[in-house]
C-alpha positions in Angstrom: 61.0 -229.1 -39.9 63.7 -226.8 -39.0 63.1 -223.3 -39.5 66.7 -222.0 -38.9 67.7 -223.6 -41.8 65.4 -222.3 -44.2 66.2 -219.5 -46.8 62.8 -218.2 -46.3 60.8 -218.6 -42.7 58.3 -216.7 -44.2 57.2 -218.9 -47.2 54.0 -220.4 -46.9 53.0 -223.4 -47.9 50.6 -223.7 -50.8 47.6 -224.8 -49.5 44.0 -226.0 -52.3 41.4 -225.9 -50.1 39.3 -226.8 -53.8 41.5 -229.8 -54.0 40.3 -233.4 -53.0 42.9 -234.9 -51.5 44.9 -235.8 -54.4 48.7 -237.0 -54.4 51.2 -234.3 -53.8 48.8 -232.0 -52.4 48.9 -230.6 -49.2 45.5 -229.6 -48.2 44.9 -229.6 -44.7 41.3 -229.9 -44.8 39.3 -232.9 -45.6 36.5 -233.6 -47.3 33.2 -234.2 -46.1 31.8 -237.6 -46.4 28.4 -238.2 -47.3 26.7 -238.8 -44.2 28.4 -236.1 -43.6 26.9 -233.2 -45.8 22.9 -233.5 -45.3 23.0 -234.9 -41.0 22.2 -231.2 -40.0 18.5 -230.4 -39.3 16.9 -226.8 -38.7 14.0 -226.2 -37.1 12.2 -223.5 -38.5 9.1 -222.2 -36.2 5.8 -221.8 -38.4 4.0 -218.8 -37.3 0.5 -219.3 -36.3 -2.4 -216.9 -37.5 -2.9 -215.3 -34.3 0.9 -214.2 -34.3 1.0 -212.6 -37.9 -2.2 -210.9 -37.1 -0.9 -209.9 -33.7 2.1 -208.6 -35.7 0.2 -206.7 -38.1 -1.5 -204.6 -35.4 1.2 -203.7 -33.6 3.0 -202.6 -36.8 0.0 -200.5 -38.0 -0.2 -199.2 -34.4 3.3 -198.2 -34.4 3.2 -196.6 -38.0 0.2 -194.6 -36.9 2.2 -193.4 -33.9 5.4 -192.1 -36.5 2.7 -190.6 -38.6 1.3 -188.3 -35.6 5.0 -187.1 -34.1 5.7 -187.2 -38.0 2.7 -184.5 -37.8 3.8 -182.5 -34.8 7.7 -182.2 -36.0 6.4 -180.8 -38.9 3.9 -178.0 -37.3 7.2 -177.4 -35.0 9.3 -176.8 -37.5 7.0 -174.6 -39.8 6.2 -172.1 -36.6 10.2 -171.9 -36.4 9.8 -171.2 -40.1 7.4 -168.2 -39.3 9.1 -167.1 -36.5 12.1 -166.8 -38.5 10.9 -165.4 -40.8 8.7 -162.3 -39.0 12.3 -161.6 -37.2 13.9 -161.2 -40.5 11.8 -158.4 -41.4 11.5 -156.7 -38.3 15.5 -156.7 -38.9 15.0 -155.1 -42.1 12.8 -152.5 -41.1 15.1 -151.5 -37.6 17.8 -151.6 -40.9 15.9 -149.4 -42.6 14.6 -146.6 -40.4 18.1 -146.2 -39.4 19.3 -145.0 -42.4 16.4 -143.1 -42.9 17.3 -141.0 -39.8 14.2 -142.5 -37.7 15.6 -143.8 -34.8 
C-alpha cells in the first residue's frame, strides 16, 4: 500500500473485533478455537485452619493496637482543647483589665 498516494493517510481502517471472520471483513484478530478457550488452569491455594486462625489473631491484635493510639490521640488532642481554651480566657481577662485601667 502506498501511502503517498492516498487522499487521507490518516484514515483508519475499520476494524470488528465482534466479528467472526466473515467475508469482507477485516478483523485482525482471530478467534479462539475450542481447545483453545478452557486449556488454562489456576491454582488457587486453600487456606488451612491454622492460617485463618493465625490471621484472625494478628488482626484482632492489630485492631487492639489502633484502638489504644486511637485512645491516646484523643487524650492529646482534648488537653490541647483545654489548654486552648484556659489561654483564651486569660486573653480575655489581660483584655479586660486594660480597659478597666488595671494594668
Amino acid at each position: 500500500m502506498n501511502r503517498h498516494q492516498d487522499p487521507n493517510p490518516f484514515e483508519e481502517e475499520e476494524v470488528n473485533p465482534f466479528s467472526n471472520g466473515a467475508a469482507g471483513s477485516k478483523s485482525r484478530t482471530t478467534p479462539l478455537s475450542s481447545s483453545q478457550r478452557h486449556d488454562a488452569t489456576v491454582d488457587i491455594p486453600l487456606e488451612i485452619t491454622t492460617d485463618s486462625k493465625k490471621k484472625g489473631q494478628e488482626l484482632a491484635a492489630w485492631e487492639a493496637d489502633l484502638k489504644r493510639r486511637e485512645k491516646i490521640f484523643y487524650l492529646v488532642g482534648f488537653g490541647l482543647f483545654c489548654l486552648e481554651a484556659l489561654l483564651s480566657l486569660w486573653v480575655l481577662q489581660k483584655i479586660y483589665m486594660y480597659f478597666r485601667g488595671h494594668k
